[in-house]
PDB file of N, CA, C and O in Angstrom:
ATOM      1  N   UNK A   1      -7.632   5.534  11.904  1.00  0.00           N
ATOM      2  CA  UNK A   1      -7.112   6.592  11.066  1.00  0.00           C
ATOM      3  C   UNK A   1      -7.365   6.224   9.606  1.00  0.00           C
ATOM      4  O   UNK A   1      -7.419   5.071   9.178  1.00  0.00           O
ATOM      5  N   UNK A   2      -7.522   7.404   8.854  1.00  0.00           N
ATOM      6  CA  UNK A   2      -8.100   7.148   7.226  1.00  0.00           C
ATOM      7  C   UNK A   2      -6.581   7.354   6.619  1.00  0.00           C
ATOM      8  O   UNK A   2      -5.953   8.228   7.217  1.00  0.00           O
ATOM      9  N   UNK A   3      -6.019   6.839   5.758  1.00  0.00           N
ATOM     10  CA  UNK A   3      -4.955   6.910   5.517  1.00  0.00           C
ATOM     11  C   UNK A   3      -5.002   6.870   3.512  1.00  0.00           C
ATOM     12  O   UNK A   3      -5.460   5.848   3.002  1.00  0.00           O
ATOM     13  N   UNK A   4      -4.501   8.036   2.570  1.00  0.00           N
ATOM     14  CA  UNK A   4      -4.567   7.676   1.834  1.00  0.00           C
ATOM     15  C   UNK A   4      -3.321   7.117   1.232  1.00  0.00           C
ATOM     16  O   UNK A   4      -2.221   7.477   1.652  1.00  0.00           O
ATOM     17  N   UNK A   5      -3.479   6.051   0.037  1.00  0.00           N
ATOM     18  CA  UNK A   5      -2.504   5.299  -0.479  1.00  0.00           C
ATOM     19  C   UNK A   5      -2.682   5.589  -1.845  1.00  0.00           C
ATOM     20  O   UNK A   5      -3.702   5.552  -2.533  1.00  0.00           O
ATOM     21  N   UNK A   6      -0.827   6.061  -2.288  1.00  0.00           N
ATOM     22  CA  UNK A   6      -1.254   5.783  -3.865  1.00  0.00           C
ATOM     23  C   UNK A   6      -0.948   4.459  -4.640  1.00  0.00           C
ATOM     24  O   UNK A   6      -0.076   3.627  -4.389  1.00  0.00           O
ATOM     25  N   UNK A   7      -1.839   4.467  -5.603  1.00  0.00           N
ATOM     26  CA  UNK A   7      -1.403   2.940  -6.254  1.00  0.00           C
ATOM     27  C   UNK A   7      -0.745   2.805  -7.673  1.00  0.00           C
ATOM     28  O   UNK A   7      -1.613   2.946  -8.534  1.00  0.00           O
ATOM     29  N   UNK A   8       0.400   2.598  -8.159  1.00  0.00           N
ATOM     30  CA  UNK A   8       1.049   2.932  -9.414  1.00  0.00           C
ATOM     31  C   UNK A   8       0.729   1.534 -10.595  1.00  0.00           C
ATOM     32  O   UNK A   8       0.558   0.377 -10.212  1.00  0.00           O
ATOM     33  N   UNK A   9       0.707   1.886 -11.766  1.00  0.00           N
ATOM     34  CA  UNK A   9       0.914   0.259 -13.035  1.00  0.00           C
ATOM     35  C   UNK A   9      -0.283   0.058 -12.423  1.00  0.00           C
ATOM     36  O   UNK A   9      -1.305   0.673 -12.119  1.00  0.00           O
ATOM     37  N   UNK A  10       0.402  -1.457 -12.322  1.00  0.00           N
ATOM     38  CA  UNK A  10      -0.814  -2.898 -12.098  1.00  0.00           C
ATOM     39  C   UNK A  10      -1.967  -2.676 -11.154  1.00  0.00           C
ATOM     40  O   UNK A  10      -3.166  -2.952 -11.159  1.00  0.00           O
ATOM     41  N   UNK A  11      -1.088  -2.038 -10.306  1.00  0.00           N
ATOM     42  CA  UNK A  11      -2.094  -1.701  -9.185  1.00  0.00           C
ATOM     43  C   UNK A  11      -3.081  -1.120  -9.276  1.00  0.00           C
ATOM     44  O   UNK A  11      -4.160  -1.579  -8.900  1.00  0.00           O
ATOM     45  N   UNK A  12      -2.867   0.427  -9.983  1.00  0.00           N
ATOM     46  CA  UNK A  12      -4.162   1.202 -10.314  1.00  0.00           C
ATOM     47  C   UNK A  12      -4.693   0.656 -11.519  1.00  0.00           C
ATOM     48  O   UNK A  12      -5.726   1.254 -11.817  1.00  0.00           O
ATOM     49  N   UNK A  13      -4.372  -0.322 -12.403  1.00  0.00           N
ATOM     50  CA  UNK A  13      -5.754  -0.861 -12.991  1.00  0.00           C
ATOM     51  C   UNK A  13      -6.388  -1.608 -12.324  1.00  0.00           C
ATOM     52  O   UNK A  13      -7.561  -1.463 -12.667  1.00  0.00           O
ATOM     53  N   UNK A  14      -6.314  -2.313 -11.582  1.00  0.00           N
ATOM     54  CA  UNK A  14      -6.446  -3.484 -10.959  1.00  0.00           C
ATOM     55  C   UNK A  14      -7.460  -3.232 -10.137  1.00  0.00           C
ATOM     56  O   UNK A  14      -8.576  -3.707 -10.344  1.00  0.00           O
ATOM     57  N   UNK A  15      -7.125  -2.279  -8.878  1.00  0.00           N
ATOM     58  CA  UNK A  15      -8.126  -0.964  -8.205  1.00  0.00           C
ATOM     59  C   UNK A  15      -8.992  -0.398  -9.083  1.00  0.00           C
ATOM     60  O   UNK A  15     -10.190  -0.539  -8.837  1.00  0.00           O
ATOM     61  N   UNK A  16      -8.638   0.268 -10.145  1.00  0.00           N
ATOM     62  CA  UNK A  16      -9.351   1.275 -10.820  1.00  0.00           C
ATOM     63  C   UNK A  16      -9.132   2.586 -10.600  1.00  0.00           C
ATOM     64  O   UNK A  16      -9.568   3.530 -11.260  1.00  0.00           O
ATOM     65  N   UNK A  17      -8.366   2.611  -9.548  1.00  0.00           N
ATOM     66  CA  UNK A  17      -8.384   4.291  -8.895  1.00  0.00           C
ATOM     67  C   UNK A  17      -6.375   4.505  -8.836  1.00  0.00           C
ATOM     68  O   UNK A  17      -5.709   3.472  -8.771  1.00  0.00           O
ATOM     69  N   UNK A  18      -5.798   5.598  -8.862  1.00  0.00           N
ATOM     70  CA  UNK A  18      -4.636   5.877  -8.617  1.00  0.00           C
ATOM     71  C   UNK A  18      -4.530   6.056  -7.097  1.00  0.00           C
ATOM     72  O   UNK A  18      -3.456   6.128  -6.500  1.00  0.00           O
ATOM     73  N   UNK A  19      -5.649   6.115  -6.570  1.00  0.00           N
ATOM     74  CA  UNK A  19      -5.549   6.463  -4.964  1.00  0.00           C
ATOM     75  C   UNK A  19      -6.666   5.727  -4.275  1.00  0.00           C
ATOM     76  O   UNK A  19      -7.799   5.787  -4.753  1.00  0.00           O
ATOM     77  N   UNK A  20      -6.377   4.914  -2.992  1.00  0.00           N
ATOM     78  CA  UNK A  20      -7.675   4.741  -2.298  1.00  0.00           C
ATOM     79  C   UNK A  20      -7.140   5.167  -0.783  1.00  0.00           C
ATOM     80  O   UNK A  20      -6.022   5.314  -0.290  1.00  0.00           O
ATOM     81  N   UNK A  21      -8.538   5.295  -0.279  1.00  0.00           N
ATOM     82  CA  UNK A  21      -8.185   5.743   1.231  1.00  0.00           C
ATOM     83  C   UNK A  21      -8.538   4.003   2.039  1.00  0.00           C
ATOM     84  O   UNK A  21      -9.500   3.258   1.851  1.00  0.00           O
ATOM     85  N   UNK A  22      -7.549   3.858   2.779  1.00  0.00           N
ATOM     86  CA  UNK A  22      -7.837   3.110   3.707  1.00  0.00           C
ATOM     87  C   UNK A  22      -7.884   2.707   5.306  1.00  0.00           C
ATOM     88  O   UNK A  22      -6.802   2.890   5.865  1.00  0.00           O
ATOM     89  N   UNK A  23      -8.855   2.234   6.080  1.00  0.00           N
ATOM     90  CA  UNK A  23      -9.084   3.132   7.443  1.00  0.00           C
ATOM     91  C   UNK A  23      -8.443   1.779   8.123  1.00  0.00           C
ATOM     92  O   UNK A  23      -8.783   0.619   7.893  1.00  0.00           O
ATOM     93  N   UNK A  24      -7.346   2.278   9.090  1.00  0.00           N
ATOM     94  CA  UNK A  24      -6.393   1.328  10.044  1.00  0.00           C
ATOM     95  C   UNK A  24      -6.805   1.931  11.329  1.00  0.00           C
ATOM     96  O   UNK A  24      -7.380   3.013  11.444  1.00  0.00           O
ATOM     97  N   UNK A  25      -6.355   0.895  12.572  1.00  0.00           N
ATOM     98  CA  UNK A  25      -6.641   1.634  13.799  1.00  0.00           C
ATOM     99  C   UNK A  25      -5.277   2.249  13.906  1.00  0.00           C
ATOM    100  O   UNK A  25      -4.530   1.959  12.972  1.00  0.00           O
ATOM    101  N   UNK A  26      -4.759   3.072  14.881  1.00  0.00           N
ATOM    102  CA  UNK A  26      -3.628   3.538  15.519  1.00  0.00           C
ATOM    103  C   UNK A  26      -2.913   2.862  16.082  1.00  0.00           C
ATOM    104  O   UNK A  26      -3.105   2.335  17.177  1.00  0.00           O
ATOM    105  N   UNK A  27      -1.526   2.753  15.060  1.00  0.00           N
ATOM    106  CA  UNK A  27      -0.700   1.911  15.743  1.00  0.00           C
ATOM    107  C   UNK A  27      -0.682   0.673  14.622  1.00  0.00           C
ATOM    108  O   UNK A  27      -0.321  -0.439  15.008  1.00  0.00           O
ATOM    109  N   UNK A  28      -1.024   0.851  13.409  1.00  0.00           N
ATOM    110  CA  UNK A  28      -1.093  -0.206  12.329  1.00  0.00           C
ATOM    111  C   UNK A  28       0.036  -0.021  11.762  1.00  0.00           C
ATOM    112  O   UNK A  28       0.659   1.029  11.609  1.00  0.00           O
ATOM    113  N   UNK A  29       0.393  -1.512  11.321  1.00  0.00           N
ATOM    114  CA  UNK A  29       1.919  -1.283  10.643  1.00  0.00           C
ATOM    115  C   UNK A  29       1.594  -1.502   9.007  1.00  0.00           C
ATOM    116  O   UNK A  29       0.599  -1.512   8.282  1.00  0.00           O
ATOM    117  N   UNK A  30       2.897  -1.652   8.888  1.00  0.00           N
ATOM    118  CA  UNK A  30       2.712  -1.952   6.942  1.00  0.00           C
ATOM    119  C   UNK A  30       1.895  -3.039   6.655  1.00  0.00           C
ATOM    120  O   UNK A  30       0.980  -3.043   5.832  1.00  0.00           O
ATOM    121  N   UNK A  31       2.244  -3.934   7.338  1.00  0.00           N
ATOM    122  CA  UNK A  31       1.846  -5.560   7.432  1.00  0.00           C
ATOM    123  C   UNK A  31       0.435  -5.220   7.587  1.00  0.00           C
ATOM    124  O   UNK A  31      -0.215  -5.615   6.619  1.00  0.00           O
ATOM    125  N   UNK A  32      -0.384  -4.516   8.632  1.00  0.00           N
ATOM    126  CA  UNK A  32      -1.595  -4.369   8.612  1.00  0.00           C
ATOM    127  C   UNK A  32      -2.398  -3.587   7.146  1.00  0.00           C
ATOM    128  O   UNK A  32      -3.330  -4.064   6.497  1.00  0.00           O
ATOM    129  N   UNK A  33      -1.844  -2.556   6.966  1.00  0.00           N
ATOM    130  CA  UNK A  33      -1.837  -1.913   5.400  1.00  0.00           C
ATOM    131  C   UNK A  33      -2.198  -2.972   4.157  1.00  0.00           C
ATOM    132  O   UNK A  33      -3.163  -3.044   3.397  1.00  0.00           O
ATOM    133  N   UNK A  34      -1.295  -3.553   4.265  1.00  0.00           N
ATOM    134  CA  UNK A  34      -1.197  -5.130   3.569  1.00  0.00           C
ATOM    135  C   UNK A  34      -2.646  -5.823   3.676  1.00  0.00           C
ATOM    136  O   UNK A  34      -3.545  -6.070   2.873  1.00  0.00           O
ATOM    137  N   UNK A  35      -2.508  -5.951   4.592  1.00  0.00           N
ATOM    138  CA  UNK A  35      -3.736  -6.886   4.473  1.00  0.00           C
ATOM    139  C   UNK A  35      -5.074  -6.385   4.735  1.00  0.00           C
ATOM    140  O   UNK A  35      -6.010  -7.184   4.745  1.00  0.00           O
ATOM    141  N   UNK A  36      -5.268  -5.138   4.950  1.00  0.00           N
ATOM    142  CA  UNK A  36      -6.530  -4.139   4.616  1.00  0.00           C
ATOM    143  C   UNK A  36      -6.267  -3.674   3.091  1.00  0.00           C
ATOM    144  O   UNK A  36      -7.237  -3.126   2.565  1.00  0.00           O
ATOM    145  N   UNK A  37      -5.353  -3.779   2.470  1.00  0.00           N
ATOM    146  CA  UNK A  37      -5.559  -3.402   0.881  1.00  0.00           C
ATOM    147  C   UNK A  37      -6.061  -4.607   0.272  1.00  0.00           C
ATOM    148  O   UNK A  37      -6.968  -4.496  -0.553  1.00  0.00           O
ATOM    149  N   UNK A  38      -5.443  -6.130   0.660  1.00  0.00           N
ATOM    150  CA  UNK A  38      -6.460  -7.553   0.018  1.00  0.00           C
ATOM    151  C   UNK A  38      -7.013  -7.609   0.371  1.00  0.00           C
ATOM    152  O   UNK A  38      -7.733  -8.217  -0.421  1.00  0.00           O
ATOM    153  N   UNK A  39      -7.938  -7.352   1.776  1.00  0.00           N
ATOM    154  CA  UNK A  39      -9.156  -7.517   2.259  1.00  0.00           C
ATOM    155  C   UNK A  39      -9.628  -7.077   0.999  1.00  0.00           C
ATOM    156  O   UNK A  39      -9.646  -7.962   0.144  1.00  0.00           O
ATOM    157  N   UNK A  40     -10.132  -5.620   0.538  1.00  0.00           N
ATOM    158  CA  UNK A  40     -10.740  -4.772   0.143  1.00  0.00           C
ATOM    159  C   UNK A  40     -10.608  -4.884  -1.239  1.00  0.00           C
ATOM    160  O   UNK A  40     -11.608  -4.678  -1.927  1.00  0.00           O
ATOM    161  N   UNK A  41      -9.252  -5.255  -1.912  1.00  0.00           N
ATOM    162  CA  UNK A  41      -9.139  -5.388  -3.501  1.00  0.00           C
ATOM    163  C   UNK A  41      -8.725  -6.774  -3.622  1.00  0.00           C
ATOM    164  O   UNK A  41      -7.501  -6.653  -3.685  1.00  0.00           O
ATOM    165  N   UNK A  42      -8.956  -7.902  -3.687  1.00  0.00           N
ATOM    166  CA  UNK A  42      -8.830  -9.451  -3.290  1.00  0.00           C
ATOM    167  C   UNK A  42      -7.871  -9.190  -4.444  1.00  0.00           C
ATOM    168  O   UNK A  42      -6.727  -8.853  -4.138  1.00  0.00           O
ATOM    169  N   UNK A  43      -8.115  -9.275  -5.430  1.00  0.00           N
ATOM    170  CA  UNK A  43      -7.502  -9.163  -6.842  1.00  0.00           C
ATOM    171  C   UNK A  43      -5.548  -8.815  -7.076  1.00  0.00           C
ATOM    172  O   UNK A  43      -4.717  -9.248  -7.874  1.00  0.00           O
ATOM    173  N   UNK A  44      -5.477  -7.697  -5.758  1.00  0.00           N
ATOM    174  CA  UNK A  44      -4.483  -7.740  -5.838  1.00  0.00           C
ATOM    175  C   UNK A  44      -3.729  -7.936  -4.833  1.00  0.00           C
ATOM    176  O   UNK A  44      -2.960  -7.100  -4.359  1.00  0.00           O
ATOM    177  N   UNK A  45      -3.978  -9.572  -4.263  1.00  0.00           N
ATOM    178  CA  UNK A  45      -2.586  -9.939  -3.039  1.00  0.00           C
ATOM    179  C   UNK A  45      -1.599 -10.709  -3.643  1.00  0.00           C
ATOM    180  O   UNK A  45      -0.687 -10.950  -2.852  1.00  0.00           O
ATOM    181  N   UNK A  46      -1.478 -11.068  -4.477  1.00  0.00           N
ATOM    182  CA  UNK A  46      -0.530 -11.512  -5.653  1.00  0.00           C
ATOM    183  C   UNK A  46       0.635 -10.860  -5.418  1.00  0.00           C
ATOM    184  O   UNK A  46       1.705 -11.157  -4.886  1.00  0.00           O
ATOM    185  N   UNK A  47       0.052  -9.652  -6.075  1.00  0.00           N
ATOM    186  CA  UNK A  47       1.116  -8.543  -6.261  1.00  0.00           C
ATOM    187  C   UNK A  47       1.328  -7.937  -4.775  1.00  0.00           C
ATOM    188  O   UNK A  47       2.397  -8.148  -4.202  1.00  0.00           O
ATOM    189  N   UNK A  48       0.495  -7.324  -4.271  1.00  0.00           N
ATOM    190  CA  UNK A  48       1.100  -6.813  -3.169  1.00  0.00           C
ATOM    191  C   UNK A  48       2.293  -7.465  -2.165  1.00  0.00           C
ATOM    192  O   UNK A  48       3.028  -6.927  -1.337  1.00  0.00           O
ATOM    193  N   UNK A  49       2.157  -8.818  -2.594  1.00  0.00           N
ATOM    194  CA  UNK A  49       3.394  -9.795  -1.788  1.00  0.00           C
ATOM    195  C   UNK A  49       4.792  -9.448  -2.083  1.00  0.00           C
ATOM    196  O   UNK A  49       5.793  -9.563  -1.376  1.00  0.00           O
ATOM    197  N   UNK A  50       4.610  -8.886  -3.573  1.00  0.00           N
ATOM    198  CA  UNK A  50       6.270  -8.501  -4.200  1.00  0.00           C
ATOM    199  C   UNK A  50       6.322  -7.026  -4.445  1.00  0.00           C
ATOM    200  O   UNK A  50       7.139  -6.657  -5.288  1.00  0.00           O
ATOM    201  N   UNK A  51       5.681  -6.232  -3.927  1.00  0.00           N
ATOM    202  CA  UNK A  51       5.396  -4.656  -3.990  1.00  0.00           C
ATOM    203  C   UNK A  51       6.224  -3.742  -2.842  1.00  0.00           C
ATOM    204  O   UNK A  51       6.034  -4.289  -1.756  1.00  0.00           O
ATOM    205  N   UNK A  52       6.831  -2.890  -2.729  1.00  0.00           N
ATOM    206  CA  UNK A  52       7.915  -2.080  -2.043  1.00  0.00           C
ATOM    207  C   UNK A  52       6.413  -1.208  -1.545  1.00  0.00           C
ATOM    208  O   UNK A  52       5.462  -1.011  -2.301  1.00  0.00           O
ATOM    209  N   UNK A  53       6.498  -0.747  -0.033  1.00  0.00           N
ATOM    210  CA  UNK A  53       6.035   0.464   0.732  1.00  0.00           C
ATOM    211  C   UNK A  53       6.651   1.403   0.877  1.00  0.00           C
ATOM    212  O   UNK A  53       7.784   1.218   1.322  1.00  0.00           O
ATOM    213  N   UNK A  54       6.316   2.531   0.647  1.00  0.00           N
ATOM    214  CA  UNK A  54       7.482   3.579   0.434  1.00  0.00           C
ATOM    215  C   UNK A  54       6.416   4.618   1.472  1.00  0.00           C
ATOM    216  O   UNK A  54       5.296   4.970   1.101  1.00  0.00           O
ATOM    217  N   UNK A  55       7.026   5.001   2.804  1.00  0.00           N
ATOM    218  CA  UNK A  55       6.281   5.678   3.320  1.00  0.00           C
ATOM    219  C   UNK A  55       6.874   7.142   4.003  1.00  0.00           C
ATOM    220  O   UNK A  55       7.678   7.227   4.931  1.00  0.00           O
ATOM    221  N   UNK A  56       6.372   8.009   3.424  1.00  0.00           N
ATOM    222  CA  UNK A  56       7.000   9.265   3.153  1.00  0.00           C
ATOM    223  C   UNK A  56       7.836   9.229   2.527  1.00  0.00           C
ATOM    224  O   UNK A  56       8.684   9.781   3.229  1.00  0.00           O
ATOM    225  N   UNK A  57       8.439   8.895   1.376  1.00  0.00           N
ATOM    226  CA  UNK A  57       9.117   8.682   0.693  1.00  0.00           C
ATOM    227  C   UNK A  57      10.493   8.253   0.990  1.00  0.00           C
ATOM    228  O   UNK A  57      11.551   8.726   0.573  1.00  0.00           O
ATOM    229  N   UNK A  58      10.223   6.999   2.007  1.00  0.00           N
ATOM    230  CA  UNK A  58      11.593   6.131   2.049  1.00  0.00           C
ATOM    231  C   UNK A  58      10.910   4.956   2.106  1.00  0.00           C
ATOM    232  O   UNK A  58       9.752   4.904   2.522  1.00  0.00           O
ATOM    233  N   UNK A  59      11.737   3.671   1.591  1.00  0.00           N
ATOM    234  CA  UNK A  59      11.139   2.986   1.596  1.00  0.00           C
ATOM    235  C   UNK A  59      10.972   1.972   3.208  1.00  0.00           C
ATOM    236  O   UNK A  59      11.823   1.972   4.097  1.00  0.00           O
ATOM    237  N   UNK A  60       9.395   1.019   3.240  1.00  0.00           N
ATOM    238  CA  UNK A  60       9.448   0.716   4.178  1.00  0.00           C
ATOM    239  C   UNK A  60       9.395  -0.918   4.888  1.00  0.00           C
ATOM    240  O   UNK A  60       9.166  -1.721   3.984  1.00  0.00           O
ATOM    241  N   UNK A  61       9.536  -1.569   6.170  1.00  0.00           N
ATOM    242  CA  UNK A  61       9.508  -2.741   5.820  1.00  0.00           C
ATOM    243  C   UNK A  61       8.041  -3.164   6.372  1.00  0.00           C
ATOM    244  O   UNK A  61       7.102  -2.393   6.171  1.00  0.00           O
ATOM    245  N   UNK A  62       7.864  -4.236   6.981  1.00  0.00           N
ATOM    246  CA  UNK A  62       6.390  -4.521   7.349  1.00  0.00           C
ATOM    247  C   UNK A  62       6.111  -4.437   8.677  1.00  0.00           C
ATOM    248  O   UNK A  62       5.028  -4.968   8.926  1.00  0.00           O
ATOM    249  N   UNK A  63       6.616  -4.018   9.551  1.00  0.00           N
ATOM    250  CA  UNK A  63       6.843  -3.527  11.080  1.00  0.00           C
ATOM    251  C   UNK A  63       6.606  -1.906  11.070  1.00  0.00           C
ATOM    252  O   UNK A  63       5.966  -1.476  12.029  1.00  0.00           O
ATOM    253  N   UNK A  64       6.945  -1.182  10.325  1.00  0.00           N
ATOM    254  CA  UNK A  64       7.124  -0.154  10.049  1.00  0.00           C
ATOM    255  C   UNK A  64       5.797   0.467  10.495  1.00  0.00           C
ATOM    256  O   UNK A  64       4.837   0.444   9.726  1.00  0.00           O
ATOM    257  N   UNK A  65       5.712   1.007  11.676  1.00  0.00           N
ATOM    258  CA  UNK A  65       4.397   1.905  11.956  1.00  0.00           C
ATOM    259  C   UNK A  65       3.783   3.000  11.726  1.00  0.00           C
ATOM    260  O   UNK A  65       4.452   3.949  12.135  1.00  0.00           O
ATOM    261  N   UNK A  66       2.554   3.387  11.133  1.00  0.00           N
ATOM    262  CA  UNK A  66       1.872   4.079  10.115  1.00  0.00           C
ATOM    263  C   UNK A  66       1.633   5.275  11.235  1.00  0.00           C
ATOM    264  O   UNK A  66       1.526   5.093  12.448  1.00  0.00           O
ATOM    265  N   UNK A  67       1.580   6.416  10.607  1.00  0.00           N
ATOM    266  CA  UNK A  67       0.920   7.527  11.557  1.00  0.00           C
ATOM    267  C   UNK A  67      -0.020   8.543  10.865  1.00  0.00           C
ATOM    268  O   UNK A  67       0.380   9.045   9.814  1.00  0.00           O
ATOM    269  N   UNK A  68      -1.050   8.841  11.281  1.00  0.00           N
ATOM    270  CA  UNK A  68      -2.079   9.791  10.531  1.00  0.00           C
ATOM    271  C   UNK A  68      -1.975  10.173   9.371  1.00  0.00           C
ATOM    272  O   UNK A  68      -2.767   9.965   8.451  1.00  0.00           O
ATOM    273  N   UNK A  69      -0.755  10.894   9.346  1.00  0.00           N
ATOM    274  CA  UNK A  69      -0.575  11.857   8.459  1.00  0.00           C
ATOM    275  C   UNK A  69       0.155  11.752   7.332  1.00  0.00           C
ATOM    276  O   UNK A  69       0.497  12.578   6.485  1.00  0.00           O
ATOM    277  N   UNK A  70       0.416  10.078   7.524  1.00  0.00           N
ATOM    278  CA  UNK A  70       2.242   9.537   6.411  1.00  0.00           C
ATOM    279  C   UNK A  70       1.120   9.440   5.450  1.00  0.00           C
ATOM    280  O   UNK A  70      -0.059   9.099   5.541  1.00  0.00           O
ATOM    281  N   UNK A  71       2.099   9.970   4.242  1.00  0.00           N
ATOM    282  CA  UNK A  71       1.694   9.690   2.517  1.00  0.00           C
ATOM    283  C   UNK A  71       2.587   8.134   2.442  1.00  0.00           C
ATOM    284  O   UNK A  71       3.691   7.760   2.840  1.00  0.00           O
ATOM    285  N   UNK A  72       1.666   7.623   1.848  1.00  0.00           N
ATOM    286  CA  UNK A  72       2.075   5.749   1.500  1.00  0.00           C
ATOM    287  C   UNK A  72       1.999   6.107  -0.432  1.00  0.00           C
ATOM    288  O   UNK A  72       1.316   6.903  -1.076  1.00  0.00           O
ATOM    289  N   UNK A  73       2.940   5.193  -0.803  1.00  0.00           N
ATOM    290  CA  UNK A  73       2.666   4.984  -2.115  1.00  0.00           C
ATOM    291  C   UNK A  73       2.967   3.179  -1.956  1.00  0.00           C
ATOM    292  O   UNK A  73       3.562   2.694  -0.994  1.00  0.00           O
ATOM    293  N   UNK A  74       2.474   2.464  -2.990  1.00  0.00           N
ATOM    294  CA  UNK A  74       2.775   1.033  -3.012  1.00  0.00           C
ATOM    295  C   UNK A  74       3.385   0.774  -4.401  1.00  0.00           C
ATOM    296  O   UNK A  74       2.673   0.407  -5.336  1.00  0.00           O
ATOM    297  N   UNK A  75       4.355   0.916  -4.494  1.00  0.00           N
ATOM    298  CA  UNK A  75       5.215   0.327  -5.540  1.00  0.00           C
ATOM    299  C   UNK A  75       5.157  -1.078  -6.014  1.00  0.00           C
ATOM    300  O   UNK A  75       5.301  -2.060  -5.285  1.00  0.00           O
ATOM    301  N   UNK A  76       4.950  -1.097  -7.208  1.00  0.00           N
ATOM    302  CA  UNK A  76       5.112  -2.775  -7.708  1.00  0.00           C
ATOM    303  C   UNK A  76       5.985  -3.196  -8.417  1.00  0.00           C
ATOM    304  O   UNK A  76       6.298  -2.363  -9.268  1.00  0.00           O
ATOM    305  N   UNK A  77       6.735  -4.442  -8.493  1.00  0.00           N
ATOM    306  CA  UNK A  77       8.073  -5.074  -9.324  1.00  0.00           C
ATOM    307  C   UNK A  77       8.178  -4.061 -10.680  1.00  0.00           C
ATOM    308  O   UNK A  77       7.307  -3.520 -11.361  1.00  0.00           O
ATOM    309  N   UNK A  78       9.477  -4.061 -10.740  1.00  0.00           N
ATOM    310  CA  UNK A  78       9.673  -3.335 -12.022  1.00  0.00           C
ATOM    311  C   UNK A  78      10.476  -4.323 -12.733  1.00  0.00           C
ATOM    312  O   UNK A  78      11.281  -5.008 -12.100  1.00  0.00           O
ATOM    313  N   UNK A  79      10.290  -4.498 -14.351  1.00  0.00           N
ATOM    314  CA  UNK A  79      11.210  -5.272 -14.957  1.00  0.00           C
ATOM    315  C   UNK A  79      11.419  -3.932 -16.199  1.00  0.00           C
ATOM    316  O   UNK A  79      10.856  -2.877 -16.491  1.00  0.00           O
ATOM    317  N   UNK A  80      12.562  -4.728 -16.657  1.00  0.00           N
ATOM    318  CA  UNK A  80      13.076  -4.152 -17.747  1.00  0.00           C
ATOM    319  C   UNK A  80      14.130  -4.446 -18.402  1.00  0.00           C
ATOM    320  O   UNK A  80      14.301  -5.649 -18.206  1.00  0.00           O
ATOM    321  N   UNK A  81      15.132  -3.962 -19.225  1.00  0.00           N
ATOM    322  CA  UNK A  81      16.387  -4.040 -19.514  1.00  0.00           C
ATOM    323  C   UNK A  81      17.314  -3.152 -20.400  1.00  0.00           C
ATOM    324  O   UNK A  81      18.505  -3.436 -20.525  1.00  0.00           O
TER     325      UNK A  81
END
């Protein structure tokens, strides 16, 4: 399944793109997500280690199983004060 992901901040410079599509088999979890986004952008497994999955807009953990059609966003640490 082609699955697109959005990427927010660090991420989309990092990528270059606010969105990439990435292709999982059926039955891929977050954890797999994960590690088909560093496969593909090496640059950012750093960050993706401390980054929230938010899938359909709740957030998700790394078991969490992907289906065709879920909108993913990948959230990264927020600081502030």
């Amino acid at each position: 399944m082609r699955l697109p992901v959005l990427l927010f901040a660090k991420l989309r410079d990092i990528a270059g793109a606010d969105r990439v599509d990435v292709e999982l088999p059926a039955g891929a979890t977050v954890a797999n997500l994960r590690r088909a986004l560093t496969t593909s952008y090496p640059d950012l497994a750093s960050l993706l280690e401390r980054c929230a999955i938010a899938v359909n807009h709740d957030f998700a953990v790394d078991d969490t199983v992907l289906g065709d059609r879920d909108e993913i966003a990948v959230i990264p640490p927020v600081s502030g004060g």
